[in-house]
N, C-alpha and C positions, 0 to 999 in steps of 0.2 A: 143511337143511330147516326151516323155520318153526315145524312140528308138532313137538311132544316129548311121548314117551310115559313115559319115565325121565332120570334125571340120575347122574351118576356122584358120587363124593365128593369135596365139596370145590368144585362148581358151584354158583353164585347160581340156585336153581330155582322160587323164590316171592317176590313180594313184596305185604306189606297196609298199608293205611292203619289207623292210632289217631288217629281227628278226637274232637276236642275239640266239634263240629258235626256229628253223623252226617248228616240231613240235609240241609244244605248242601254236605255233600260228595259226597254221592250221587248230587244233581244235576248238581254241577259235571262230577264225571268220567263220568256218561251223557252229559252235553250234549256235552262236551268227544273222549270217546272212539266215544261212540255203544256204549259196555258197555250190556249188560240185566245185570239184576242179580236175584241171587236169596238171597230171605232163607234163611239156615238159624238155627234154635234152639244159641245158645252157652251155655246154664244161666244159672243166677242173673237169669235177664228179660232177659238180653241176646242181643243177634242178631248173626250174621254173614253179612257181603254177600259172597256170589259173584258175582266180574263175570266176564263170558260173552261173548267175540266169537267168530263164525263155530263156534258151537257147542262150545266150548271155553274151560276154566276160565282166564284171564288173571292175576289178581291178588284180592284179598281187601280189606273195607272193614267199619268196626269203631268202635262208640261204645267212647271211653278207659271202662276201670272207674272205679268210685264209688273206688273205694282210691286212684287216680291222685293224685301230688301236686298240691297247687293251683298254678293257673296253667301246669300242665305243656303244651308247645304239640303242636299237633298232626305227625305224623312218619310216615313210610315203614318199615318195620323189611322188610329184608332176611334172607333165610333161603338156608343151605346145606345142598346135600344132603349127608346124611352115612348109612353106613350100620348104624349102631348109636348111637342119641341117648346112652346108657348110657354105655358107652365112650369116647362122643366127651365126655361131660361132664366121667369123669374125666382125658382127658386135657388139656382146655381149666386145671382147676388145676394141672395137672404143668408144661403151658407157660408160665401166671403170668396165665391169665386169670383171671374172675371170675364165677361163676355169680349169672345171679338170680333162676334159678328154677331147679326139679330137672325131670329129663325126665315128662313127662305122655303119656297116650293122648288124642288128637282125639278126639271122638265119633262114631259114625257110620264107628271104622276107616278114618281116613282119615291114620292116621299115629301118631307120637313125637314129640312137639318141646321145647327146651327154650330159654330167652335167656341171651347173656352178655356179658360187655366181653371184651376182648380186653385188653394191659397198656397200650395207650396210650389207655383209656376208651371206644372205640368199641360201641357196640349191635350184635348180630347174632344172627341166629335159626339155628338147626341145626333141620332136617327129616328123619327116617326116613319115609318112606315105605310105606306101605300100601296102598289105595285112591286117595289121593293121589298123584299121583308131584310135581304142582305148577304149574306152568302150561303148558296144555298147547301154547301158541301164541306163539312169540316173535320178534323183528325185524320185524314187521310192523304196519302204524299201529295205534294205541293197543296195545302189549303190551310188557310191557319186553324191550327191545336191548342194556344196558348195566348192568353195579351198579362202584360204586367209591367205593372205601375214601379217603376223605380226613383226613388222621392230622397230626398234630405231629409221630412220628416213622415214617417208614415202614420203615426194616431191623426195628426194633423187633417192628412191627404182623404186615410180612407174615415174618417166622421164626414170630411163632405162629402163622399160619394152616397152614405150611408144615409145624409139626407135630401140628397138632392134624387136618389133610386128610390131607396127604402130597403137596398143591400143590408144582408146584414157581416161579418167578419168575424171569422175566428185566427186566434196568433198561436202559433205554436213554435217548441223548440226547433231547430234546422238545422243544427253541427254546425259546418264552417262557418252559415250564414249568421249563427247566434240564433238566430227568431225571424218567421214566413206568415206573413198573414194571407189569407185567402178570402175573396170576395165571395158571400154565398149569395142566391138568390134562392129561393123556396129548399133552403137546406144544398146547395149544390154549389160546388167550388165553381166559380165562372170564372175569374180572374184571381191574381194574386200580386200581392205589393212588398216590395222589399226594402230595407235603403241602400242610395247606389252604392255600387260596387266600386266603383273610383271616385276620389277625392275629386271635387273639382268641373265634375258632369252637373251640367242643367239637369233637372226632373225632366223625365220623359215617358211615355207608356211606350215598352218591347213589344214587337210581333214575333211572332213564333209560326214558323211554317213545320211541318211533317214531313218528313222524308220516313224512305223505308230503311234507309243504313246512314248513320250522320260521318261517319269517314270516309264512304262515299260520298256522299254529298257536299262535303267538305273538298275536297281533291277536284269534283269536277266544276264548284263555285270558283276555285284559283284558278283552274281551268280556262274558265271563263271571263277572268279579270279582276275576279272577288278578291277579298285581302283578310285575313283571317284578324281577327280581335282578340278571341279567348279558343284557343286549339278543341276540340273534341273534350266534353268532361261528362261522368258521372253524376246523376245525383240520386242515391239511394230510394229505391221505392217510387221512384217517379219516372228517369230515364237517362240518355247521352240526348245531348246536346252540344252547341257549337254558336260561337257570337261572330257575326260574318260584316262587311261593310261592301255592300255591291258598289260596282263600275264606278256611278255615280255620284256616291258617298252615303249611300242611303244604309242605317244600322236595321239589319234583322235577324235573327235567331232562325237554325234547324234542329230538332228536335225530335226523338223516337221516343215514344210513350213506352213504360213499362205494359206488359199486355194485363188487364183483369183477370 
C-alpha cells in the first residue's frame, strides 16, 4: 500500500533536503513534484519545509545552517526508523560507526533523531518516531520509492547496519552491476547497497523518487534547471530510472517501478 502510517526498525522512512539554495529548491521540487509545502519554525530563524502530496507528509526541505562547512554541497540525508534513537546511537559506536550528533527531540513531538557515518563514511539519519512516523506516502509519483547505500565497501557497510537494525541482507548476481545486496527487514527488500559507480565518490545513501514516465520526468527536471548525471536507463526486472542533480546541486534519482 502507498500509505504508511508506521515503519518498523531498520526501514528508510524519511527523507530531507539540506540546499545550500532554499529557495530554488523549493521551487524546483513543487514545480517538478507538484509538493505544497509547508513552512514550520526549526529555531535559531530557521524553517523547515513540509512537502505534502495527496494530503500527506512526503519528504522534508531545509536551508543548510550558518555552522555548515564552506562550500558544503547541497544533499538528500536519508533517515531510518529505529525504535529507541538512544540505544540505537550507542550501538551505531559498538558497530564502528561514528556519531555527529547525539540524539535530540524534534519540536512539536514529532520524534528523536540523531546523524552518523557508518565505517565506510556514509551519512544516515535514524528516526524514533513520535507524532511523526515519516512519510506517509510512498511508490507513488513524486514520493520516495527507493534509498541505497552506495559504499567503497559494501560487506563492511551493510554488517553495520545489520547490527545496529537487526536488518538482515541478501547478495545476489546483477549483470553490469556484478553483485546487488538488498536490505531485508521481516523478509522484505527495504533498501539496497551497491558499490559506487564512479571511482572517486565519497559513500553516500541515493534517494529515489517515482515518477509516472522517467523520460518525462527527465525533460522536464532540465526543464527546470536540473542537469542530468546518468541519461534514462533500464534495469531488468526492476525498472528505468535516471540520476539527476537539481538547481542546487543536490544528487537524486527518478525512478518507474516495474509493475507486480
Amino acid at each position: 500500500m502507498p500509505e504508511v502510517d508506521s515503519y518498523k526498525q531498520g526501514t528508510p522512512c524519511w527523507v530531507d533536503l539540506s540546499s545550500n539554495d532554499i529557495d530554488v529548491s523549493t521551487k524546483f521540487y513543487r514545480d517538478l513534484f507538484g509538493w505544497e509545502l509547508e513552512a514550520r519554525d526549526a529555531g535559531n530563524g530557521m524553517t523547515y519545509y513540509m512537502a505534502k502530496l495527496k494530503g500527506r507528509f512526503v519528504a522534508g526541505l531545509m536551508q543548510q545552517s550558518l555552522d555548515a562547512p564552506p562550500g558544503m554541497p547541497s544533499y538528500w540525508a536519508n533517515y531510518l526508523a529505529v525504535d529507541s534513537a538512544d540505544a540505537t546511537a550507542r550501538s551505531v559506536e559498538a558497530a564502528g560507526g561514528s556519531l555527529l550528533s547525539q540524539p535530540e527531540s524534534v519540536p512539536n513531538g514529532s520524534g528523536r533523531m540523531f546523524f552518523a557515518t557508518d565505517p565506510t563514511g556514509a551519512q544516515i539519519g535514524f528516526w524514533e518516531a513520535k507524532n511523526h512516523a515519516g512519510s506517509g506516502l510512498v511508490n507513488e509519483p513524486g514520493t520516495m520509492i527507493w534509498n541505497e547505500l552506495q559504499t567503497n565497501n559494501v560487506p563492511k557497510a551493510v554488517a553495520f547496519y545489520e547490527a545496529v537494525t537487526g536488518c538482515d541482507s541478501r547478495t545476489e548476481p546483477a549483470g553490469d552491476l556484478q553483485e546487488y545486496t538488498s536490505l531485508l527487514v521481516d523478509g522484505k527488500r527495504i533498501a539496497g547497497a551497491l558499490t559506487l559507480p564512479i571511482e572517486g565518490l565519497s559513500p553516500f545513501w541515493m534517494t529515489y523518487f517515482a515518477v509516472a514516465n522517467v523520460d518525462a520526468g527527465v525533460d522536464r527536471a532540465v526543464e527546470l534547471g536540473s542537469h542530468v548525471i546518468a541519461p534514462a536507463f533500464d534495469v531488468p526486472g526492476i525498472g528505468r530510472m535516471a540520476v539527476l542533480m537539481d538547481p542546487a546541486g543536490a544528487a537524486f534519482s527518478i525512478m518507474t517501478g516495474v509493475a507486480a
